[in-house]
C-alpha positions in Angstrom: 0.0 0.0 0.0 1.3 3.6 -0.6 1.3 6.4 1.7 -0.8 9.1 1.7 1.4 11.9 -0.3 2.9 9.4 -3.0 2.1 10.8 -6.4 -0.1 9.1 -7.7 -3.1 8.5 -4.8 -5.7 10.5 -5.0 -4.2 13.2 -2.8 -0.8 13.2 -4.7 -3.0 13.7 -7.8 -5.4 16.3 -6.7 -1.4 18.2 -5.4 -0.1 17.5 -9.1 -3.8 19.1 -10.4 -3.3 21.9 -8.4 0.1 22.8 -9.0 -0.7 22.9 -12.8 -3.9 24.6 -12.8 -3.5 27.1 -9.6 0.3 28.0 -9.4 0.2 27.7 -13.4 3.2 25.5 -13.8 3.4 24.3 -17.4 2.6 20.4 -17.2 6.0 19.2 -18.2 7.5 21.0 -15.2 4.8 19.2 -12.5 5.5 15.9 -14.7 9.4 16.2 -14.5 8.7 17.4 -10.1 5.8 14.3 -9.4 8.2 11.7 -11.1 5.3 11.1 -13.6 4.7 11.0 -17.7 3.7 14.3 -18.9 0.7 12.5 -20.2 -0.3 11.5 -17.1 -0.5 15.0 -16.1 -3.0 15.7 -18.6 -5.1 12.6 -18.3 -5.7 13.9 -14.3 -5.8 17.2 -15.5 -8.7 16.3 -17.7 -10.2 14.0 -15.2 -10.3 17.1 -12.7 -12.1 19.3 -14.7 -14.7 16.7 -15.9 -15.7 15.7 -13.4 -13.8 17.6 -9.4 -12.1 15.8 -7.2 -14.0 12.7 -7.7 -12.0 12.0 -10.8 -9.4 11.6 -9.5 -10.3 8.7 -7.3 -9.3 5.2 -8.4 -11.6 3.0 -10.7 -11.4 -0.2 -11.1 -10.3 -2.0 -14.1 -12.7 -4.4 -14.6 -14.9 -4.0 -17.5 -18.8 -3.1 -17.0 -19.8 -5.9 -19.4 -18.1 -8.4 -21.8 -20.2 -7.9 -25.1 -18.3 -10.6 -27.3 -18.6 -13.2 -24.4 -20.8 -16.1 -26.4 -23.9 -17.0 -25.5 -24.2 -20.4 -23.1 -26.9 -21.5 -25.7 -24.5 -21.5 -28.4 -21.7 -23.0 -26.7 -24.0 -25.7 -25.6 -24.7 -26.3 -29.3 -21.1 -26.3 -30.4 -20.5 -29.1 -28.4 -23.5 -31.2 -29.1 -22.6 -30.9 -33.0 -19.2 -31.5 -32.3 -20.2 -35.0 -29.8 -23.0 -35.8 -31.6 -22.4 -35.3 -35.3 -18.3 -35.1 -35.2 -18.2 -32.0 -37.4 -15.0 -30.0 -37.5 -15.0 -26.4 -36.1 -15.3 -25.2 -40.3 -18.6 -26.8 -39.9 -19.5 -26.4 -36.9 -19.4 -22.4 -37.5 -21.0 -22.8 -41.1 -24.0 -24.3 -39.5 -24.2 -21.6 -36.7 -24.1 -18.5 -39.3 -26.6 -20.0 -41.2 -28.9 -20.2 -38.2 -28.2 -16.6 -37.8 -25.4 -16.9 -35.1 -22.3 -14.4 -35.1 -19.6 -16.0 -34.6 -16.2 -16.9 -36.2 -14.4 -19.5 -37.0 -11.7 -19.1 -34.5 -14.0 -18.3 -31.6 -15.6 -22.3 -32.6 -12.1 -23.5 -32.6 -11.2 -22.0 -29.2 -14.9 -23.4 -27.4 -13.7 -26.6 -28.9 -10.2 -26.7 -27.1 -11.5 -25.1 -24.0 -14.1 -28.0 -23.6 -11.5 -30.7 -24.6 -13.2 -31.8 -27.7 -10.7 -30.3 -30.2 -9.6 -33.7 -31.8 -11.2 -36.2 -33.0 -9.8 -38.7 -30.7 -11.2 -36.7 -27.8 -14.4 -37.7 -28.6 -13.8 -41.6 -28.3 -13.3 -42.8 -24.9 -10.9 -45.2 -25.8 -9.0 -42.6 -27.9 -9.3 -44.7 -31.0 -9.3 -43.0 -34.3 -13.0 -42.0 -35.8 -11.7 -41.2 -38.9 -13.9 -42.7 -42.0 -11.0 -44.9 -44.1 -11.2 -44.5 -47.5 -13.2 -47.0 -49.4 -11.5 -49.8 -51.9 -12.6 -48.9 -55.5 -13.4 -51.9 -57.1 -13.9 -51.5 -60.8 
């Protein structure tokens, strides 16, 4: 944990805000004295006068949402194609676009390693190979 006057808690960055803004030192200057990026300077500069002090408190990182993270439904359907018909992820994501799904290729492919199912011997559960051999022409 820092202590309260290190430059960059919210008290170190409402001193830094002031010193630029009230005393009028040019933001390189309170950069170069705060041990900072001049950039950083201006992003808590901005933040101050947006929105007070409150800007300048920490947020957290997280994201509010994950908008690409696929549907359960879908997943749940990638794997029963893939156990049930033993289609590869290029079919797997053909048939899901046609039904109106969004998704691409790679996202299948990634499902399909993340629930183990990736290779075709996965699927067996004696690991054999459920490859189709290739027929004898007989002429």
């Amino acid at each position: 944990m820092t202590h309260a006057n290190a430059p960059l808690t919210p008290t170190g960055r409402l001193r830094m805000v002031h010193r630029h803004l009230h005393d009028g030192i040019p933001q390189a200057h309170v950069a170069a004295e705060f041990r900072v990026s001049r950039p950083t300077v201006a992003t808590w500069v901005a933040r101050y006068r947006a929105e007070g002090e409150a800007g300048l408190l920490d947020r957290p990182s997280r994201p509010h949402c994950s908008p690409a993270q696929l549907d359960p439904e879908v997943v749940a359907q990638i794997q029963t194609l893939r156990r049930r018909e033993k289609w590869s992820a290029r079919r797997i994501h053909h048939h899901l676009v046609s039904e109106g799904h969004q998704v691409c290729l790679r996202t299948v492919g990634r499902w399909l390693h993340r629930l183990g199912i990736s290779r075709l011997p996965d699927l067996a559960p004696t690991g054999e190979d459920l490859r189709q051999r290739p027929q004898k022409i007989t002429a």
